[in-house]
C-alpha positions as CSV (number, residue, x, y, z in Angstrom):
1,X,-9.4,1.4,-23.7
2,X,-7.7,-0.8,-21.5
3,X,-7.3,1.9,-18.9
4,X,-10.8,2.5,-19.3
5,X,-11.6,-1.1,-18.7
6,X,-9.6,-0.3,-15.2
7,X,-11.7,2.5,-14.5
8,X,-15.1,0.8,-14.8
9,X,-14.1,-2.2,-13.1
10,X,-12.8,-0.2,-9.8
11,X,-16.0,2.0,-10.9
12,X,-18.3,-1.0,-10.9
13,X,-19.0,-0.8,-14.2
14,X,-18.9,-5.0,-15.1
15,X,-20.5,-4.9,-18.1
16,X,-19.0,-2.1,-19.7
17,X,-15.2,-3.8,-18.5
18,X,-16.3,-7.0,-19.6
19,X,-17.6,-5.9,-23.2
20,X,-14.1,-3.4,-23.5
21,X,-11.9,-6.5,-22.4
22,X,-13.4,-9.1,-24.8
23,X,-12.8,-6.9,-28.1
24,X,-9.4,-5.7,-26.9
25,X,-8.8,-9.9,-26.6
26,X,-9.9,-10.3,-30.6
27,X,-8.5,-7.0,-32.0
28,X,-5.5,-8.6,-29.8
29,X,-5.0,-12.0,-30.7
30,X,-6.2,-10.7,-34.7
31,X,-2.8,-8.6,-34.6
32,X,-0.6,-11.0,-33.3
33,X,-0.6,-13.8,-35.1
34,X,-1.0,-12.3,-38.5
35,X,1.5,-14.8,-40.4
36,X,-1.3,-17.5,-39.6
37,X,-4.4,-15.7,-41.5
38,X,-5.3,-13.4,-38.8
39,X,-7.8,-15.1,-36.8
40,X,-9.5,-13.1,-33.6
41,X,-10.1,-15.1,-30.7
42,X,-13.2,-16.9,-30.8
43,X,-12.2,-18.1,-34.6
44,X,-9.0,-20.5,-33.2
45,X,-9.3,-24.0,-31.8
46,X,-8.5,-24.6,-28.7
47,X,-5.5,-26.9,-29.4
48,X,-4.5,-23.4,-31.1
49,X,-4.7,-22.1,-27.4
50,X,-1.8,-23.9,-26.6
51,X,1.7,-21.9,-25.4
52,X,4.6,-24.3,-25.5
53,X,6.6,-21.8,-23.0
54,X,3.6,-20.7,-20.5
55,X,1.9,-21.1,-17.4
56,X,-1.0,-20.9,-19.3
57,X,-0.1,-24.2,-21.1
58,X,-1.3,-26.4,-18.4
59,X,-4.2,-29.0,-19.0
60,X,-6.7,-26.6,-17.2
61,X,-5.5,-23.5,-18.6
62,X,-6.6,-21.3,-21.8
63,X,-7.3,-24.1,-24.0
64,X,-9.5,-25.8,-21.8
65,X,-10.6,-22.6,-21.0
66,X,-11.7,-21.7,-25.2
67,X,-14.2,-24.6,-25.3
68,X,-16.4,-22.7,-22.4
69,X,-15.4,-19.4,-23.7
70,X,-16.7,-20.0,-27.4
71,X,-19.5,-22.2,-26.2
72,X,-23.2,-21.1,-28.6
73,X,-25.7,-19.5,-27.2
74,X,-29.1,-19.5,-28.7
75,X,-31.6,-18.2,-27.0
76,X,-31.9,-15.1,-24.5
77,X,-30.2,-16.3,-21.2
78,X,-31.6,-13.2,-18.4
79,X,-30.3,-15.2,-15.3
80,X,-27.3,-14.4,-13.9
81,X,-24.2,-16.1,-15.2
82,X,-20.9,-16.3,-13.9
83,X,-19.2,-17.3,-16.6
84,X,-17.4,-15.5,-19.3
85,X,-19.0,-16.5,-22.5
86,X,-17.7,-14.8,-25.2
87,X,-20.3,-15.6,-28.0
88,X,-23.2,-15.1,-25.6
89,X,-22.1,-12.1,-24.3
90,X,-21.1,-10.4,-27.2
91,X,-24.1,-11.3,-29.6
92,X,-26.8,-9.9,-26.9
93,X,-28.3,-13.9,-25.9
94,X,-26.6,-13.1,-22.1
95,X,-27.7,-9.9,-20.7
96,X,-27.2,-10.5,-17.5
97,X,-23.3,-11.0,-16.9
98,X,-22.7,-7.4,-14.7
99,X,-21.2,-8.8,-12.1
100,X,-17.4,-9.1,-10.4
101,X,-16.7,-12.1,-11.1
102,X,-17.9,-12.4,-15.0
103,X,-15.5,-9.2,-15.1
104,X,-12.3,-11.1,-13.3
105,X,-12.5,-13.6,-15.3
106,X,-12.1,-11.0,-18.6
107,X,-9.1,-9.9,-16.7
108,X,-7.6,-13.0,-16.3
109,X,-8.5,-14.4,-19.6
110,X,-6.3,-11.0,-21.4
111,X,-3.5,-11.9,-18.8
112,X,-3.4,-15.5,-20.3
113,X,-3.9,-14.4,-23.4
114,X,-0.6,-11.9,-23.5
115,X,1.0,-15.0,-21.9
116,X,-0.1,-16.8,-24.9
117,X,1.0,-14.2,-27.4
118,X,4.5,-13.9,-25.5
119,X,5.0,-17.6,-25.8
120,X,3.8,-17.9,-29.3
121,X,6.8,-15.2,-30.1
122,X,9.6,-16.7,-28.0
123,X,8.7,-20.0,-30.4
124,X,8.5,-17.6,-33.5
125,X,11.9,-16.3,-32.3
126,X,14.0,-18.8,-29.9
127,X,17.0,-17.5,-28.7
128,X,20.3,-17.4,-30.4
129,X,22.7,-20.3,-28.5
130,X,25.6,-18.6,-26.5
131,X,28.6,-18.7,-28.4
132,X,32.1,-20.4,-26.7
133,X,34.2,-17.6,-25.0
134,X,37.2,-17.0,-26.7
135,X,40.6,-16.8,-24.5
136,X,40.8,-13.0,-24.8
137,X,37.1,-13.0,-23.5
138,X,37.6,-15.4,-20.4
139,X,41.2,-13.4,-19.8
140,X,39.2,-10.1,-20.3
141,X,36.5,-11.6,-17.9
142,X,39.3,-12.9,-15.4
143,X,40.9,-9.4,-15.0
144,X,37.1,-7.9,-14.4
145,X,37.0,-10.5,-12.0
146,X,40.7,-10.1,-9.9
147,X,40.0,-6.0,-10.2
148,X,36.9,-6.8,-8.2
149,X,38.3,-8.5,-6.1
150,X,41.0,-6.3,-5.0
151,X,38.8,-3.3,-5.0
152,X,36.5,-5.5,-2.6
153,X,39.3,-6.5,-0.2
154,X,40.5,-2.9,-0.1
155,X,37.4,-1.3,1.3
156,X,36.7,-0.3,5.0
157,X,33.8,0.5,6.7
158,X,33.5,4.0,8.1
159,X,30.6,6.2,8.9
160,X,30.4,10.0,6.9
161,X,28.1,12.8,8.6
162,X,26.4,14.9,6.2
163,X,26.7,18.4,7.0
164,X,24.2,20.2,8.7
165,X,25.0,23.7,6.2
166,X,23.4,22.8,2.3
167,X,26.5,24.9,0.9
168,X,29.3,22.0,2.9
169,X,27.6,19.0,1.5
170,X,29.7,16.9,-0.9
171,X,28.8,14.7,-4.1
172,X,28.8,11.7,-1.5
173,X,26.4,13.6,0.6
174,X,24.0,14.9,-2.4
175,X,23.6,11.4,-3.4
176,X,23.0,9.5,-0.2
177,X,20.4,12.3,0.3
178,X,18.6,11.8,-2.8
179,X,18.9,7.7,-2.1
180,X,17.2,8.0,1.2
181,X,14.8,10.6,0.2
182,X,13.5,8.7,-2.8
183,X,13.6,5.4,-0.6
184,X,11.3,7.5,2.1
185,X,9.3,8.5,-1.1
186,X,8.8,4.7,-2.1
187,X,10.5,5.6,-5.6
């Protein structure tokens, strides 16, 4: 759906992108944070909103954002709006919100809201701390280290001409072929 969603927008299609985007955000937010009685999106508090590990943790982002976003509508709004009102929008009281930037803002709000869900598992989850090396692992790690080294010191520059006849070329030249042919092809 969400590659639909793409499709409209580049297509135009505001309304159908913003409608798409704001029931992949519930179905979304619903499935992530099931331990917590699996709430959708306009059901949470904004204080809820809140990623401890997030660009979207700053004062102005998706929890301030959730009070606007679940503001009540209740009475048919026909002007034009440019904001992304979830409750409005989705319960037919704002018809008229086909327009680019009531569409970006859907965009951005799943971005912030995958932010959201990312940080909300890195809390869920927090690293395992590093354990100390042992001496066989900073030995092991020293003789990476001196091999390295040596193999570093020991190179020299040189140029290699790939030969002009297919059935000559070498496993050097097959490969530095396919690097600067893929490189040419922007892979």
């Amino acid at each position: 759906m969400l590659e639909k969603a793409l499709a409209d927008y580049h297509a135009g299609r505001y309304y159908s992108t913003v409608l798409v985007l704001l029931a992949a955000m519930d179905g979304f937010v619903n499935d992530t944070d099931k331990q917590n009685g699996r709430k959708n999106l306009n059901s949470r508090d904004a204080a809820d909103m809140v990623p401890w590990d997030s660009v979207a943790s700053h004062h102005l982002g998706l929890s301030h954002a959730h009070n606007t976003f679940n503001t009540g509508t209740y009475k048919t709004v026909t002007s034009e709006t440019t904001e992304l009102l979830r409750n409005g929008i989705l319960h037919g009281m704002i018809v008229n919100f086909d327009n680019d930037i009531v569409a970006t803002k859907a965009w951005n709000r799943l971005f912030a809201v995958v932010d959201w869900a990312k940080a909300r598992q890195k809390q869920a989850n927090p690293p395992k701390p590093k354990l100390t090396p042992t001496s066989s692992d900073i030995t092991r790690q020293a003789l990476e280290h001196s091999d390295r080294r040596r193999r570093l010191d020991a190179w020299q520059q040189h140029e290699h001409t790939i030969s002009s006849n297919v059935d000559e070329h070498t496993d050097i030249d097959r490969a530095c072929l396919d690097f600067l042919q893929r490189w040419q092809d922007r892979q």
